[in-house]
mmCIF file of the C-alpha atoms, coordinates in Angstrom:
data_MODEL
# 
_entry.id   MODEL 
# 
loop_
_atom_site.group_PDB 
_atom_site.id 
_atom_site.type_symbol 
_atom_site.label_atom_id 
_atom_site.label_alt_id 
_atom_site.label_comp_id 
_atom_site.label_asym_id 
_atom_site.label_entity_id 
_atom_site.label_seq_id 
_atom_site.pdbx_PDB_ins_code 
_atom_site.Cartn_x 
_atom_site.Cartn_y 
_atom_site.Cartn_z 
_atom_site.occupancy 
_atom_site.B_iso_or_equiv 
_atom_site.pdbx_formal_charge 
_atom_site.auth_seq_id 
_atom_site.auth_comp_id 
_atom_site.auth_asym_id 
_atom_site.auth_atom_id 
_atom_site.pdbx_PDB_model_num 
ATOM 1  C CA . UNK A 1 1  ? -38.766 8.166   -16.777 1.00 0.00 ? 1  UNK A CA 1 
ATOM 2  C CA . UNK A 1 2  ? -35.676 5.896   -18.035 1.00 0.00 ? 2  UNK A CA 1 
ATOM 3  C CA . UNK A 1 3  ? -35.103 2.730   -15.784 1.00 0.00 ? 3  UNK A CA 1 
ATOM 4  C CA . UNK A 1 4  ? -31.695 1.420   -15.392 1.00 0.00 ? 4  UNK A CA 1 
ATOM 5  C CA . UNK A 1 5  ? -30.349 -1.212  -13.898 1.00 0.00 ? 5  UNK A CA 1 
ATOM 6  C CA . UNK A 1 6  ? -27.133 -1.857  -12.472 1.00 0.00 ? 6  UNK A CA 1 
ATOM 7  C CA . UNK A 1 7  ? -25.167 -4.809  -12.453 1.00 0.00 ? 7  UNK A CA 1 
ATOM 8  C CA . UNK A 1 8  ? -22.050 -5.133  -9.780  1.00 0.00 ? 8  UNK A CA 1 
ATOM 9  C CA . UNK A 1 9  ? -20.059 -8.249  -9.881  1.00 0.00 ? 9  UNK A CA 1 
ATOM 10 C CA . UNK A 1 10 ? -18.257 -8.319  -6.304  1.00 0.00 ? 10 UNK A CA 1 
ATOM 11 C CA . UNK A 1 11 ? -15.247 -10.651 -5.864  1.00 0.00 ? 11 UNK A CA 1 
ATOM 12 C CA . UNK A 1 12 ? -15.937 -12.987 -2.832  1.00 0.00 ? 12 UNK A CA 1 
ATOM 13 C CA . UNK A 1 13 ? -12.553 -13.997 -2.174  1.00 0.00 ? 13 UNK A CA 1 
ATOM 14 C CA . UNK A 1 14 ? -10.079 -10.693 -3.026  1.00 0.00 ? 14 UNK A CA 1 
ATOM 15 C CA . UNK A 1 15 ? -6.545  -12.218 -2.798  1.00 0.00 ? 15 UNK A CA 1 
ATOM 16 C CA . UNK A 1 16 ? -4.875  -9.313  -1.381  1.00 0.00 ? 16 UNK A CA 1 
ATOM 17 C CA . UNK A 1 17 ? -2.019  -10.677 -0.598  1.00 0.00 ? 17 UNK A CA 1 
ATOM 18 C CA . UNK A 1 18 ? -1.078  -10.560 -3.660  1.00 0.00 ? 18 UNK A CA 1 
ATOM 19 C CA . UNK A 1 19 ? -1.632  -6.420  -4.058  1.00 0.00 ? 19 UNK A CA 1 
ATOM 20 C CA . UNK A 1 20 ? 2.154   -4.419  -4.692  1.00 0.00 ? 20 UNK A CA 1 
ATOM 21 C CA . UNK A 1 21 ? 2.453   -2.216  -1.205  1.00 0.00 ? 21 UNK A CA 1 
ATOM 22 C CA . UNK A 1 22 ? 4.297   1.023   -1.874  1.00 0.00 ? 22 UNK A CA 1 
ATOM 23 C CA . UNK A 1 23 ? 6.612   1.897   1.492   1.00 0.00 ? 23 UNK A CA 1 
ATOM 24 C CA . UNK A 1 24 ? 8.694   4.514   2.302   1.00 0.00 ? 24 UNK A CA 1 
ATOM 25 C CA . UNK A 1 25 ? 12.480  2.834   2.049   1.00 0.00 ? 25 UNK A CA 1 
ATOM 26 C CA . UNK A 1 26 ? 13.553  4.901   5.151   1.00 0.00 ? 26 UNK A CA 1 
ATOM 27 C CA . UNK A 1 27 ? 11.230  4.457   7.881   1.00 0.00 ? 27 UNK A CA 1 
ATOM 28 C CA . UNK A 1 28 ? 9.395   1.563   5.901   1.00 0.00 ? 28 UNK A CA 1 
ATOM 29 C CA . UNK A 1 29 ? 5.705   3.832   6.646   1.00 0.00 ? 29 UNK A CA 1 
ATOM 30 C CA . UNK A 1 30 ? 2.909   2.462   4.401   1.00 0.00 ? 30 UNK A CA 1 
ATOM 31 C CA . UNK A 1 31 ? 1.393   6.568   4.290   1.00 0.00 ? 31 UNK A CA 1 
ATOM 32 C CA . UNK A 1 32 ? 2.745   6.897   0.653   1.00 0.00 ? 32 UNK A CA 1 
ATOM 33 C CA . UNK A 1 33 ? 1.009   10.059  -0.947  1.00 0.00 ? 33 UNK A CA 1 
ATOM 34 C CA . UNK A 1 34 ? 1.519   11.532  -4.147  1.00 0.00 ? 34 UNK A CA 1 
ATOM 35 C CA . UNK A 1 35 ? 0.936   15.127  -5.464  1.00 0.00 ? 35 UNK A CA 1 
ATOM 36 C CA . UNK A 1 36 ? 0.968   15.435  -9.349  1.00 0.00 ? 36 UNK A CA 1 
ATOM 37 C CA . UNK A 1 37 ? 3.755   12.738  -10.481 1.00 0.00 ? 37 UNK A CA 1 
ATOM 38 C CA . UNK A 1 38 ? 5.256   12.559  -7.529  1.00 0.00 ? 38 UNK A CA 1 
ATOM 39 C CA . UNK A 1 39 ? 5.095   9.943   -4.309  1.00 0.00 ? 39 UNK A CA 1 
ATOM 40 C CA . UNK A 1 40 ? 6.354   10.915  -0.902  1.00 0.00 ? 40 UNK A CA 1 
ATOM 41 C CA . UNK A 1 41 ? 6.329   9.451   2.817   1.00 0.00 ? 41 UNK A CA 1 
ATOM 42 C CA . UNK A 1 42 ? 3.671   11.186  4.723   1.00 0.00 ? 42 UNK A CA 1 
ATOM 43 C CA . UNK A 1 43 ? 5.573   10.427  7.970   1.00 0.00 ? 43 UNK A CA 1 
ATOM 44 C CA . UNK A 1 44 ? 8.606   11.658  7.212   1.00 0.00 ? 44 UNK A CA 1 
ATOM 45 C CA . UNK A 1 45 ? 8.808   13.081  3.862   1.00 0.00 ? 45 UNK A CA 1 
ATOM 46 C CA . UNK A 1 46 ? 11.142  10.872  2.089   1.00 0.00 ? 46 UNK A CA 1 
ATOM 47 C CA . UNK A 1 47 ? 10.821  10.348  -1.572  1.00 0.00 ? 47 UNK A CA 1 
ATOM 48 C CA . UNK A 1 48 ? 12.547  6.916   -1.683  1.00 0.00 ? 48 UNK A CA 1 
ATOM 49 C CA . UNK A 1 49 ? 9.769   4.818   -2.199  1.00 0.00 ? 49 UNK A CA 1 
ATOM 50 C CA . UNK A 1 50 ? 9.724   1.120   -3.162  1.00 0.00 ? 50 UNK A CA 1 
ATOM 51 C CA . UNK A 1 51 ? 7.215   -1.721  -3.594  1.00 0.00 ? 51 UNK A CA 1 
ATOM 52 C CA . UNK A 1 52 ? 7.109   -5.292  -2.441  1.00 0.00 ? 52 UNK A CA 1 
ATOM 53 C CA . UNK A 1 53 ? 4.531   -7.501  -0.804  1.00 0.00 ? 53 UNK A CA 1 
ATOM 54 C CA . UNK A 1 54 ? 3.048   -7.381  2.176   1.00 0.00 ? 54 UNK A CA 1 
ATOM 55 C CA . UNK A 1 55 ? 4.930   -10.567 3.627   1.00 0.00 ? 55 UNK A CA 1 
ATOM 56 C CA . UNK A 1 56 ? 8.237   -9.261  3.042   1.00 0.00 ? 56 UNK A CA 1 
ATOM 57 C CA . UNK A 1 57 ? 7.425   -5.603  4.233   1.00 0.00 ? 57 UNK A CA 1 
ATOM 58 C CA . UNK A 1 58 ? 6.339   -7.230  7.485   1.00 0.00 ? 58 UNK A CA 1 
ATOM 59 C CA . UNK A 1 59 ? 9.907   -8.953  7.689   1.00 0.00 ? 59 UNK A CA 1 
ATOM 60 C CA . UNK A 1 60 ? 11.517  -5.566  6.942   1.00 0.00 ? 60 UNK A CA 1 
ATOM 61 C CA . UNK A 1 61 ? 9.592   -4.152  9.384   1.00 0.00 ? 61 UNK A CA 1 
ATOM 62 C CA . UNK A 1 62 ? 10.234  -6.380  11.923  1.00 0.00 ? 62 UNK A CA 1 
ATOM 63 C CA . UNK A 1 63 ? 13.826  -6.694  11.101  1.00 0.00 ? 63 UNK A CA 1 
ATOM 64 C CA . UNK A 1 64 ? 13.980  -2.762  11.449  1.00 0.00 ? 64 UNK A CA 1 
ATOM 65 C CA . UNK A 1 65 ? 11.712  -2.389  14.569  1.00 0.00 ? 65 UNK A CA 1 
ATOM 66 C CA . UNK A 1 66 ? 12.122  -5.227  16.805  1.00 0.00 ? 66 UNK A CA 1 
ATOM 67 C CA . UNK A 1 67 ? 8.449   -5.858  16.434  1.00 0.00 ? 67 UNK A CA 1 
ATOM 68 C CA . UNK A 1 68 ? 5.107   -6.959  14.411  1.00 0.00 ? 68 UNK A CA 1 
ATOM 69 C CA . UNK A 1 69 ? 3.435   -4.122  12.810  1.00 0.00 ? 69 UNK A CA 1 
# 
């Protein structure tokens, strides 16, 4: 029997922050799903989605809700 080994290099230190986040432009929801090409809100159906980091999301959010997410 074959033997193999597997070699996994893991990133310590994953900058995140730095990760696009996809949000629904109306209600600003982060539950983006998509079904064949096509990206919609899970909260509330919209199909205006944009992207931005997460810093300015959380000012958007805040801005929009009166409070932290």
């Amino acid at each position: 029997m074959p033997s193999y080994e597997l070699k996994v290099e893991l990133n310590s230190n994953p900058d995140y922050d730095n990760e696009p986040v996809y949000y629904c432009r109306r209600c600003l929801s982060l539950a983006i799903k998509t079904i064949g090409q096509y990206d919609y809100c899970d909260t509330c159906s919209c199909t205006d989605i944009g992207t931005t980091d997460i810093y300015t999301w959380q000012e958007m959010y805040k801005e929009k809700y009166g409070k932290e997410f």
